[in-house]
C-alpha positions in Angstrom: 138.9 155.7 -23.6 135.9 154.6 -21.8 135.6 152.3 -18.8 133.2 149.1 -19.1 131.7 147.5 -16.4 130.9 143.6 -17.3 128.7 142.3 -14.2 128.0 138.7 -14.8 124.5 137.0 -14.7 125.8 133.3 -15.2 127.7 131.8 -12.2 130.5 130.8 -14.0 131.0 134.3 -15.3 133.6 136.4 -13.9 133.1 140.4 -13.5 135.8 142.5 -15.8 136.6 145.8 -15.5 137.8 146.5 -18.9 139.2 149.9 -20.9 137.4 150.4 -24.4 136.1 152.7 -26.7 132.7 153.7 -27.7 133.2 152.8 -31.4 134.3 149.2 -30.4 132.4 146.6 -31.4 130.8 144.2 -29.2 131.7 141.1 -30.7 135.2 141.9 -30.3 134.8 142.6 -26.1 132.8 139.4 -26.2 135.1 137.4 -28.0 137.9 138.8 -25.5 135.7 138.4 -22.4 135.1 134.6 -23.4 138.5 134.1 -23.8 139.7 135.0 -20.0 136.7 132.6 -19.1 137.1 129.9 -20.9 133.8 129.4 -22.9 132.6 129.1 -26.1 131.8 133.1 -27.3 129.0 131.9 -29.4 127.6 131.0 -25.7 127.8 134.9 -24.4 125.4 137.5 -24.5 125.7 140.9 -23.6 122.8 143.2 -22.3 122.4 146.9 -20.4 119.8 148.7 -18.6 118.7 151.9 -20.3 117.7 153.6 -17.2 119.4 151.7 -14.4 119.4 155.2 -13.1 115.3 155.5 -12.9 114.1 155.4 -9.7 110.2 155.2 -10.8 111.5 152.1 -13.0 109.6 149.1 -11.1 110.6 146.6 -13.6 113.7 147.8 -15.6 113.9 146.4 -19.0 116.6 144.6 -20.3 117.9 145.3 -24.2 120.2 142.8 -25.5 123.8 144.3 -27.8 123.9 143.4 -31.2 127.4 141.7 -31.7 128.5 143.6 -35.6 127.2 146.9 -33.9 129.7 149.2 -31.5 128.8 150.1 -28.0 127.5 153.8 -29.2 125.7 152.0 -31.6 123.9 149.9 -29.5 122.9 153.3 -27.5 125.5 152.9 -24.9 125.8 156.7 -24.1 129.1 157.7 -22.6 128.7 161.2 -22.7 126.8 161.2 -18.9 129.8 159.1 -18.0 132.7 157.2 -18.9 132.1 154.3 -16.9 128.9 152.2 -17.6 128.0 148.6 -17.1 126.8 145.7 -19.4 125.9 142.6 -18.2 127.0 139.2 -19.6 125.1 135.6 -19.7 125.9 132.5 -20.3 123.4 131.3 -22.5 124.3 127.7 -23.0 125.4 125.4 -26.0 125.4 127.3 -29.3 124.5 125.4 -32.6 125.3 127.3 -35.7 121.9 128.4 -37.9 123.3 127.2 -41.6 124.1 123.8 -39.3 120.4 124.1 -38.2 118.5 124.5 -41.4 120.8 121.7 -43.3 119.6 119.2 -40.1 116.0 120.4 -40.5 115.7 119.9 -44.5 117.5 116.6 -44.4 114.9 115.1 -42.4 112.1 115.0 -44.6 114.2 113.7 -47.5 115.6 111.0 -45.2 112.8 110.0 -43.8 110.7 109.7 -47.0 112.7 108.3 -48.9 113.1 105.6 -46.3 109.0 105.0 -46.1 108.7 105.5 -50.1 111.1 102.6 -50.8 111.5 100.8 -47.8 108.4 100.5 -46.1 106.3 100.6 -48.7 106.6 99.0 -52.2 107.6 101.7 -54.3 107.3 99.6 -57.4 103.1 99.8 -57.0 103.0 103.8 -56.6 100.7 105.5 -58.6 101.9 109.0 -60.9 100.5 111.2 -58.3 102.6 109.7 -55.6 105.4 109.6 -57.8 104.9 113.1 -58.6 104.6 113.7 -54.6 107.9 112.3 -53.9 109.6 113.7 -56.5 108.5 117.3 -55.7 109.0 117.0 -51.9 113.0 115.3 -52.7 113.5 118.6 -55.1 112.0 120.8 -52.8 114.1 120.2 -50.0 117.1 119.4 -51.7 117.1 123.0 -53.3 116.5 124.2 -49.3 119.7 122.7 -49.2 122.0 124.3 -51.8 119.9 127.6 -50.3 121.1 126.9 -46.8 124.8 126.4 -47.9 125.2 128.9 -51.1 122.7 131.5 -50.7 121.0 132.4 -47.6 123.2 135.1 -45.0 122.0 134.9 -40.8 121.2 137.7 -38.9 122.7 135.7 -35.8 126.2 133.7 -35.5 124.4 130.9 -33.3 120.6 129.5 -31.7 120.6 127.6 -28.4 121.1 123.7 -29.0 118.4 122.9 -27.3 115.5 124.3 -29.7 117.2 122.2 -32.8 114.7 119.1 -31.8 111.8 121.9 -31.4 112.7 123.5 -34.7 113.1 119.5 -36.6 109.6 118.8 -35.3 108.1 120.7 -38.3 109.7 118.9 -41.1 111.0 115.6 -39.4 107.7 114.2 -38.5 104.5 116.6 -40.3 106.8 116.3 -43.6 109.0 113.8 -43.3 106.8 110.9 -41.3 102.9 112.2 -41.9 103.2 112.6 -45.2 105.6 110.1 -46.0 103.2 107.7 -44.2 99.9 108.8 -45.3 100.7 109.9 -49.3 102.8 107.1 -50.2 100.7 104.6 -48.6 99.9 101.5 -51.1 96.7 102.6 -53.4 95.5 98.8 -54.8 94.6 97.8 -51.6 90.8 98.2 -50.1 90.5 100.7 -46.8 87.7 100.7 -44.9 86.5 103.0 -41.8 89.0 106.0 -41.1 91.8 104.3 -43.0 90.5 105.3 -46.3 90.6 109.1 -45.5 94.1 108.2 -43.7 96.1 107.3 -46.5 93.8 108.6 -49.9 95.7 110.2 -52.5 93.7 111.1 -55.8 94.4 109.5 -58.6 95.3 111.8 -61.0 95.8 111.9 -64.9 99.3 112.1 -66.2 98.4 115.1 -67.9 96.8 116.7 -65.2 99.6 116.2 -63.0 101.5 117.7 -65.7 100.1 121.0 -65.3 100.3 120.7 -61.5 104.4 120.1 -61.7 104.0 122.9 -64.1 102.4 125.2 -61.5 104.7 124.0 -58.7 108.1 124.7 -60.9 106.9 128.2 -60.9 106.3 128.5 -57.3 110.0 126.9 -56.6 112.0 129.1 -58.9 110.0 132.5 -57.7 110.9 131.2 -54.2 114.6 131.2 -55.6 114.3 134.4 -57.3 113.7 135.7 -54.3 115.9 134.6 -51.7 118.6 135.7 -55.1 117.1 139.1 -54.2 117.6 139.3 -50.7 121.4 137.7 -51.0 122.2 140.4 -53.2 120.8 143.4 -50.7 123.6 142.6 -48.6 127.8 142.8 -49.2 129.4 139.6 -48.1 129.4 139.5 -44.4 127.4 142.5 -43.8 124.0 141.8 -41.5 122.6 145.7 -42.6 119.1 145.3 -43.4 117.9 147.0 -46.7 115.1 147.7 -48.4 114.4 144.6 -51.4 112.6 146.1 -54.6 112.0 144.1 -57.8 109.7 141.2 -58.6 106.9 140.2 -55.8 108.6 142.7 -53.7 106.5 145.3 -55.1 103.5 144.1 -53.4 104.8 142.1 -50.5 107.9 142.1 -47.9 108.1 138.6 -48.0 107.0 137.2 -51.3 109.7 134.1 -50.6 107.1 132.8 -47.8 104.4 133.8 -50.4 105.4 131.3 -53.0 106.7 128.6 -50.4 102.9 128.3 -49.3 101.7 128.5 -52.8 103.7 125.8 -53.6 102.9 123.4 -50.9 98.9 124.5 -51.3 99.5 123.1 -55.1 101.1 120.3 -53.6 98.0 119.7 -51.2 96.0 119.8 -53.9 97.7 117.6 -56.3 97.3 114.7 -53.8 94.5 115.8 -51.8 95.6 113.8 -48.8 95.0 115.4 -45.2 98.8 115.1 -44.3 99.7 117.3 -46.9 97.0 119.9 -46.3 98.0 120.1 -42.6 101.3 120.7 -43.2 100.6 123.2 -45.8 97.8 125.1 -42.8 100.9 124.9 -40.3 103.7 125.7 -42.0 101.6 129.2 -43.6 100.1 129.8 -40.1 104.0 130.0 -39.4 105.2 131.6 -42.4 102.1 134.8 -41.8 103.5 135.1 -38.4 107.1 135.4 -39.4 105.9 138.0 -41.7 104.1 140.1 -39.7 106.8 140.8 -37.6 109.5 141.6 -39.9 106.8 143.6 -41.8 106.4 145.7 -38.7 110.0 145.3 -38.0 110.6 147.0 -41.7 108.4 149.6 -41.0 109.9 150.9 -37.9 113.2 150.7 -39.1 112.6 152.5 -42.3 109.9 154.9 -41.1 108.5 156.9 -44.1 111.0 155.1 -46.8 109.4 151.8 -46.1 106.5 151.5 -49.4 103.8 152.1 -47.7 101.2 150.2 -49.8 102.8 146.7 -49.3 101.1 143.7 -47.4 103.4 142.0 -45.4 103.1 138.0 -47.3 99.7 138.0 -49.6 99.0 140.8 -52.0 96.3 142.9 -51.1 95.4 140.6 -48.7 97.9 139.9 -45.7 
């Protein structure tokens, strides 16, 4: 047995001298710690000092415990002492991720299906905004059965208080930009700015055709994908693996690969602003996301990690 020192950095937090072992995991001294003070233990967050013992340290660096790993995992080293000290904050109100995501993709359907037949007359749409609609509903309503069916979180929780942040994205530049701008009435005769604001080609049936026929591909390699990744991992396990097969060959994150080929296709079906903003935005995003975790991969992996992959564009990114 070990001795653990919890020092609190949240008033409301109470310090705890507690008996353990090394092999314990932290979610279970957290979910015990949260219980003798009465909050939420999605709201708790455990974190140590390396070398609280550093003199030269000016500015001692904080490293926060992952909650499936044990204290000796987390590189709590007992073996200098059994007594050591974590440090617990109160992190605020908790929201659960799959909660998050299934808020963030039913925005954009809401919201455009609201301005396709509500605000504007539907009944007057030409095929290409047909096709638009149709494509964004399926798009978002597969993000759905993702969220709930397929996709596994690295985290239990994220603070409430970035939900509205994280919405932004898909609420108003999917949801109200291009539900505004795409579907906006086409028989009617824009002048000055207007006519840039709410263009939307007018495409052949046949054309638009080969587009949906594009997109489908994009959609289901996106699946594919995310089938991949499921699969890496045993049911509640958070161990990060190596994904082979398909895109993954070339890329560590061919899922954000097709999910901006898709919405490029998209922008260029319609060729309205809207769309190709959100489709510059969202794969600004997406390339960021991907660099880290490609460096994350990397230094987790070491010489395993295939060496030739980009991180989101093959041979490119």
């Amino acid at each position: 047995m070990v001795n653990l020192d919890i020092l609190p950095r949240s008033k409301n937090l109470r310090k705890i001298k507690c008996d353990t072992d090394p092999k314990t995991r932290v979610k279970s001294i957290i979910d015990e710690y949260a219980r003798v003070n009465k909050v939420n233990p999605n709201r708790i967050k455990f974190s140590f000092l390396p070398d609280e013992d550093d003199k030269d340290t000016k500015r001692p660096v904080r490293i926060a415990l992952k909650n499936e790993q044990t204290l000796e995992q987390n590189g709590l080293d007992f073996s200098k002492s059994d007594s050591l000290a974590v440090y617990a904050k109160d992190v605020g109100p908790q929201i659960d991720w799959r909660t998050v995501y299934f808020i963030e993709y039913l925005g954009p359907i809401i919201l455009q299906s609201l301005i396709y037949f509500a605000w504007y007359d539907a009944t007057n749409n030409t095929w290409t905004q047909k096709f638009s609609y149709i494509m964004c509903s399926l798009h978002y309503l597969k993000r759905e059965y993702e969220t709930l069916f397929i996709h596994s979180f690295s985290s239990d929780t994220m603070p409430l208080k970035h939900l509205f942040r994280n919405s932004g994205h898909y609420w108003i530049l999917n949801g109200l930009l291009i539900g505004i701008a795409v579907y906006a009435p086409q028989d009617q005769y824009y002048t000055g700015i207007y006519k840039y604001l709410f263009h939307v080609e007018d495409r052949p049936i046949e054309v638009l055709f080969l587009f949906a026929a594009a997109w489908v591909f994009c959609q289901a390699s996106n699946y594919y994908c995310h089938l991949i990744l499921m699969n890496l991992r045993p049911l509640g396990s958070r161990e990060h693996k190596i994904p082979y097969g398909y895109f993954f060959e070339y890329v560590s994150f061919p899922n954000y690969f097709f999910e901006s080929l898709g919405w490029l296709v998209f922008a260029i079906m319609n060729n309205n602003w809207a769309s190709y903003l959100f489709f510059a935005v969202g794969t600004a995003t997406m390339m960021m996301w991907a660099a880290q975790k490609h460096r994350r991969y990397k230094k987790e992996f070491g010489d395993k990690y295939p060496s030739d992959r980009k991180a989101m564009i093959p041979l490119i990114f």
